[in-house]
Structure formats: structure tokens, C-alpha cells
ZATIGU-573324 format. One record per residue (C-alpha): residue number from 1; x, y, z. Coordinates in steps of 0.1 Angstrom, whole numbers, plus 5000, padded with zeros to 4 digits. Layout:
! residues N
    i  east  north    up
  NUM     X      Y     Z
...
! end
This chain:
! residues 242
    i  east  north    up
    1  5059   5117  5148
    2  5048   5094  5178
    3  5048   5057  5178
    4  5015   5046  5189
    5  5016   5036  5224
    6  5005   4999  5241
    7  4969   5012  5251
    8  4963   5031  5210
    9  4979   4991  5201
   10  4955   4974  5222
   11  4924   4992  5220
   12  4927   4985  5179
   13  4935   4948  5185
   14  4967   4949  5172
   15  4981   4918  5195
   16  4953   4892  5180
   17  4973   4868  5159
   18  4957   4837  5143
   19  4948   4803  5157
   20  4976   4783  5164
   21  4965   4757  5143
   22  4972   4782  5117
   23  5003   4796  5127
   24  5038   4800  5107
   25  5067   4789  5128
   26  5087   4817  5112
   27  5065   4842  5136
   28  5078   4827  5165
   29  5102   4858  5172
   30  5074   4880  5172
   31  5048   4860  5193
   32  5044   4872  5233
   33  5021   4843  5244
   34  4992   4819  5237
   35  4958   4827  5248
   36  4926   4801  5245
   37  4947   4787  5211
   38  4950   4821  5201
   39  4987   4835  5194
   40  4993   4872  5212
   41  5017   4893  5189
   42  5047   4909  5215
   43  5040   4945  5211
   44  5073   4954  5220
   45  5083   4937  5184
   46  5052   4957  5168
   47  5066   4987  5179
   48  5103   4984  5171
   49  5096   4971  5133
   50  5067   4999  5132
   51  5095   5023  5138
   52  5121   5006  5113
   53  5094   5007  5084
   54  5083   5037  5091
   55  5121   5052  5087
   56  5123   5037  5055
   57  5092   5053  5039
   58  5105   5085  5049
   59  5133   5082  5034
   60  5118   5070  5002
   61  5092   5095  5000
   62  5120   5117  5012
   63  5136   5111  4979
   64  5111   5113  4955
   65  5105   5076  4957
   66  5068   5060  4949
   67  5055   5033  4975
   68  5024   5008  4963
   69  5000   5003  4985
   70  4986   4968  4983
   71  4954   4961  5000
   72  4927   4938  4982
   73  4907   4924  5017
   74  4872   4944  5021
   75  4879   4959  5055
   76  4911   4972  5045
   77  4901   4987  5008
   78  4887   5023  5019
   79  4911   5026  5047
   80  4940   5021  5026
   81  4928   5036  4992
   82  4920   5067  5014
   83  4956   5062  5030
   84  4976   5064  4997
   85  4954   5090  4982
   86  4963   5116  5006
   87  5002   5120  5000
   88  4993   5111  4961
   89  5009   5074  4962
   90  4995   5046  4937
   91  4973   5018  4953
   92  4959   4987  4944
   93  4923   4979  4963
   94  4900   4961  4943
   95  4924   4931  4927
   96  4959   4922  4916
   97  4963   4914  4883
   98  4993   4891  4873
   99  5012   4907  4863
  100  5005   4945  4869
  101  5045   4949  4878
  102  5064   4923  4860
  103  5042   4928  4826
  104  5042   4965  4837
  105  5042   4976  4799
  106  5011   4958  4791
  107  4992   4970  4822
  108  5000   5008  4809
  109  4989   5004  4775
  110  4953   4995  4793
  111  4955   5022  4817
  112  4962   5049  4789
  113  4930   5029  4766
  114  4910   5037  4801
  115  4924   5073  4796
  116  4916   5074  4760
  117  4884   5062  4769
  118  4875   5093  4796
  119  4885   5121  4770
  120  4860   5103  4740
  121  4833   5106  4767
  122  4842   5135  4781
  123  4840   5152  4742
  124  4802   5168  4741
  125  4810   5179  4708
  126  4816   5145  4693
  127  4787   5135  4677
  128  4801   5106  4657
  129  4800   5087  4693
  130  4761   5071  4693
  131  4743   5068  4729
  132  4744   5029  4727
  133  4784   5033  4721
  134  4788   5059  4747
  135  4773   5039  4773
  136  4792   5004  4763
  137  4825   5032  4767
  138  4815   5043  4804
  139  4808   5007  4813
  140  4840   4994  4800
  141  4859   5025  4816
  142  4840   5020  4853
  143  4855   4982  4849
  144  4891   4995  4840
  145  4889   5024  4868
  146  4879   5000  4892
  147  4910   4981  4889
  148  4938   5004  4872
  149  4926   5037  4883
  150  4947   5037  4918
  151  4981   5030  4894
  152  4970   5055  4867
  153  4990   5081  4876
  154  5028   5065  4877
  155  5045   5057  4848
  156  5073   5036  4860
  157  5075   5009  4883
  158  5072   5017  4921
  159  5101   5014  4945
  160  5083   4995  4972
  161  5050   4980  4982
  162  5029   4990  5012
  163  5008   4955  5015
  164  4986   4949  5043
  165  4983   4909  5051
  166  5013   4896  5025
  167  4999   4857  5028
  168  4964   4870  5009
  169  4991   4897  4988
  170  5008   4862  4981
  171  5009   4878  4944
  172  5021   4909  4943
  173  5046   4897  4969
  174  5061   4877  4944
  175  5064   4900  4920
  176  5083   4923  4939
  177  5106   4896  4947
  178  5111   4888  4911
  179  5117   4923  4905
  180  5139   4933  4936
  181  5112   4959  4944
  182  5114   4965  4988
  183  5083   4957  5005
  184  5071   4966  5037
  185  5042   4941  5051
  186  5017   4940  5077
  187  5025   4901  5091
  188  5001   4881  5109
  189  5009   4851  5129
  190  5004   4830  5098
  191  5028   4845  5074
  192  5066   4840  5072
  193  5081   4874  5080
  194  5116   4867  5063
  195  5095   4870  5025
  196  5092   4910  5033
  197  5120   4934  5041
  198  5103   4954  5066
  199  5080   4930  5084
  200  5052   4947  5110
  201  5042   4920  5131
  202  5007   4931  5139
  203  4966   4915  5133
  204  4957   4919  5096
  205  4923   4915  5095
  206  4911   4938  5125
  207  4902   4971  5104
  208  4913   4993  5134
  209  4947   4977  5136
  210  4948   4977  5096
  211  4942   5017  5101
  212  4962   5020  5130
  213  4996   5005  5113
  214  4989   5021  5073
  215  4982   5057  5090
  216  5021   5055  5114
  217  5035   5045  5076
  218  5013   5077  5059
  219  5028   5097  5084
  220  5060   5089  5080
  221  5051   5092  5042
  222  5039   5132  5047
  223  5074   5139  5067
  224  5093   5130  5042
  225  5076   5148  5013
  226  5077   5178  5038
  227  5116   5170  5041
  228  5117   5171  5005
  229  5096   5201  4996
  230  5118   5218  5017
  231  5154   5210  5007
  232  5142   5219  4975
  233  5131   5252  4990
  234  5163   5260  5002
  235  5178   5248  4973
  236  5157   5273  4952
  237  5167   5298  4974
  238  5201   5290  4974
  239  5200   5295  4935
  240  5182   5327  4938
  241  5207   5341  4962
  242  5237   5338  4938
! end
């Protein structure tokens, strides 16, 4: 898997940081240069920390492990949601509830009253279920889908986060913190790198940068379930042989 290279970085605006007006000392390590009040994010970091996160979600995926991807901003929503849905990880798009990790056992018992919900309206023979009812049901489960649908299918806790701009994530930051749950961050120039444990320094708002950085990570993410489905092919083989 190929890092993306300074022109693939460039051409999606990865280097645009914010304002400096707006800026978090904390990013200083990460910052090239100022342009028209404007802070330039040193690719050279970008790359490095692209390659370091993207090791790590290998691995995890590697090992069976479940990442979160956190993205509630509008331009990065589909992207991401898109991202996660194709190596069948959990996401988070439309908004974080409090609690949705560390009241984890309360957020389930309302995704599995949204799933109750789908088989009732999904019954044709249930008669007992009156239009006016059915229709207050698929109301009430579009609402619930909307928020809990990208976590429905985990039952335990993730072992990281995936969050694309962790000063608007400010939320579910914490609550991997309070949990000990790794987190790997897209980090603009205003957001204090040191809060995630693999930081990307890189612009969180631009949508192609957003795509640029979540796809690397996916990547990453399909190699390791490929490692994975096939130790446990040779394993299976191994078994079969004796």
C-alpha cells in the first residue's frame, strides 16, 4: 500500500491549516510555514503519522479488532459512512450522543428496540399492527436508524476511534479517554495533537483531504482483514492436514 505522495497531498488541500488567529500552539511541530495568516501543515509530518496510523489499523483489524469511525461535519458524513461500510466497521455520521460509549448498555437496549421495531414492520401477516401505528413505528425507526444504525451491528465496545476533526469530535474524544479506548485523529492546526494517540496532522474540513486521509486508513483496514482471513486459512489448513 502506497503513501500518498506530495502532489495526491496537495492537489486535495491537505496543507491548509486554519487562521492563525485560530491556531493551537500544541500544532507547532507539525506546521511548515505561514501563508497570508494562514498556517501550512509540513507534509513531511502528514506523511510520517499517515504511515504510523495507518500501521496501527492494520494491526487492529489484523486481529479481529473493531475501529469507530467518528465523522458528524456534512462534507465528511458520506465519505466516511461509505469508508467504514466497506470493510464492515461501525460509524457514527449523523450525531454523537453522550454517552453512546461510556453508557454503552443503554445505547444497545435502543438499538435492539430499533431492531425490534424493523421485524414488527417487516411482519405482513400481523394484522393486530393498525396503519396509523405502523407508520408512527417507521417514523420512530427512520429517527433511531439515522443515529444508531452505523453502530447496530457491534455488541461490545470498539477498540479505537477513526475521528475526522477531534476539536468538533470534542465528545466522543472524551469518552474514549475515559474509557482508555485508542484513537486515531485527523488534527487541524487548531486542535492539540497530544489528546489523540495517533495524530494525522492534515486540513479537516477540505472534503478531498478528508477522503484522501480516511481512504490510506481503509486501506490499511482491508490489509489487515486480508492478513487475517488468511492466517486463518492456513490455520484451517494446518488442521485439515493432521
Amino acid at each position: 500500500m502506497e503513501t500518498p505522495d506530495y502532489k495526491d497531498m496537495l492537489d486535495a488541500g491537505v496543507h491548509f491549516g486554519h487562521l492563525r488567529s485560530k491556531w493551537n500552539p500544541k500544532m507547532q511541530p507539525y506546521i511548515f510555514a505561514e501563508r497570508k495568516g494562514i498556517h501550512i501543515i509540513d507534509l513531511n509530518r502528514t506523511k510520517d503519522c499517515l504511515e504510523t496510523a495507518a500501521n496501527a489499523a492494520r494491526h487492529m483489524a489484523r486481529s479481529g479488532k473493531k475501529i469507530l469511525f467518528v465523522a458528524t461535519k456534512k462534507q465528511a458524513r458520506d465519505i466516511v459512512a461509505d469508508a467504514a461500510r466497506s470493510v464492515n466497521m461501525p460509524y457514527v455520521t449523523d450525531r454523537w450522543l453522550g454517552g453512546m460509549m461510556t453508557n454503552f448498555a443503554t445505547i444497545r437496549r435502543s438499538v435492539k428496540k430499533m431492531q425490534n421495531i424493523e421485524k414488527i414492520l417487516g411482519d405482513t401477516s400481523l394484522s393486530s399492527v393498525t396503519k396509523k401505528e405502523r407508520l408512527t413505528l417507521s417514523r420512530e425507526r427512520e429517527k433511531l436508524d439515522k443515529v444508531l444504525g452505523g453502530i447496530a451491528g457491534i455488541n461490545r465496545l470498539p477498540s479505537a476511534l477513526f475521528i475526522v476533526d477531534i476539536h468538533h469530535e470534542h465528545l466522543a474524544l472524551a469518552e474514549a479517554d475515559n474509557l482508555g479506548i485508542k484513537t486515531i485523529g485527523i488534527v487541524d492546526t487548531n486542535s492539540n495533537p497530544n489528546l489523540v494517540d495517533f495524530p494525522i496532522p492534515a486540513n479537516d474540513d477540505a472534503s478531498k483531504s478528508i477522503a484522501l486521509v480516511t481512504n490510506y486508513i481503509v486501506n490499511a483496514i482491508k490489509e489487515g482483514l486480508e492478513e487475517r482471513k488468511a492466517k486463518k486459512s492456513d490455520k484451517d489448513g494446518e488442521e485439515a492436514d493432521f
